[in-house]
N, C-alpha and C positions, 0 to 999 in steps of 0.2 A: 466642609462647612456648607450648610443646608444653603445658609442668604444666599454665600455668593453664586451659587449652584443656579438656584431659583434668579437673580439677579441679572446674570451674565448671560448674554446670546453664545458666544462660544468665547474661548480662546484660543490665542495664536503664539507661538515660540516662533522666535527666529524671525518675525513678519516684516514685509519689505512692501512701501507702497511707492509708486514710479506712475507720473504722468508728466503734463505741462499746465506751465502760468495762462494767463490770461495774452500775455503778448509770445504762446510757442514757445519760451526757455524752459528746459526738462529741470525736474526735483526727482530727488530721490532719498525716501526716510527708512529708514530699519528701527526695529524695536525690536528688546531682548525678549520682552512679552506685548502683548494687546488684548484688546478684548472689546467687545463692543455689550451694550447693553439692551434688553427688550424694549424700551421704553422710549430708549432715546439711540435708533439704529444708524442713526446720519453723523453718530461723532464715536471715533476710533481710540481709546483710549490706549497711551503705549508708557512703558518704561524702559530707560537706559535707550533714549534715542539720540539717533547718528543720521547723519545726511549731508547731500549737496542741492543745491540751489543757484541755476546758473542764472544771470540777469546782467541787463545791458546800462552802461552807463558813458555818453557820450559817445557810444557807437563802439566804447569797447566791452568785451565780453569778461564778463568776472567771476567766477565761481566761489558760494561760500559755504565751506566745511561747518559743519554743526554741528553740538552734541547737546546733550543738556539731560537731565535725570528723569525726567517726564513729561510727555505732553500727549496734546486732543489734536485728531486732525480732525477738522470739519468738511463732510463733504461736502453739504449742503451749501455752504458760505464758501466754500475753497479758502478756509484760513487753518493754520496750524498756531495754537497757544504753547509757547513751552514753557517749563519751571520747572526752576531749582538747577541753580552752577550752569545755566546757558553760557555756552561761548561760540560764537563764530567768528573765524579766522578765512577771512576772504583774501582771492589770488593777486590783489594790488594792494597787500600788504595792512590793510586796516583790519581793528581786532575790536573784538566785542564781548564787553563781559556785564552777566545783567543778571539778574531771578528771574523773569520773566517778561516773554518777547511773543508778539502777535506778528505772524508772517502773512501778507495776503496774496493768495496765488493767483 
């Protein structure tokens, strides 16, 4: 397909993006695919993404497992938007089930 050829700055299989939030707790996302665009190079777009997200709440450390069918990471903003069947399932037992969920790192 010429568009997306012409459209797409590259594509990625398998791709894994790993840094930290704003207050040091590490993230970590996978996508089965990605791709970033010419036009608009500061947002990652991914499908079939999975991750963790650690963050601190009353001094205790909590980890929250992800998935969700598709989502944009912003590098620019440090926010990730996901949609479609989000679920995160955090280590102190609270669950979350949404269409779509804005993370701010």
């Amino acid at each position: 397909n010429m568009t997306d050829i012409v459209t797409n700055q590259f594509k990625m299989s398998g791709a894994s993006f790993v840094g930290t939030d704003k207050n040091g707790e590490p993230f970590k996302l996978r996508a089965k695919t990605g791709y970033q665009e010419y036009d608009n190079p500061d947002i990652i777009f991914m499908n079939s993404v999975s991750g963790t997200i650690s963050r601190k709440n009353g001094g205790t450390k909590i980890t929250d497992n992800i998935t969700a069918r598709s989502g944009q990471y912003n590098r620019t903003k440090k926010t990730i938007t996901l949609h479609g069947n989000v679920h995160i399932d955090s280590s102190n037992g609270d669950k979350l089930r949404t269409d779509e969920l804005v993370i701010r790192l």
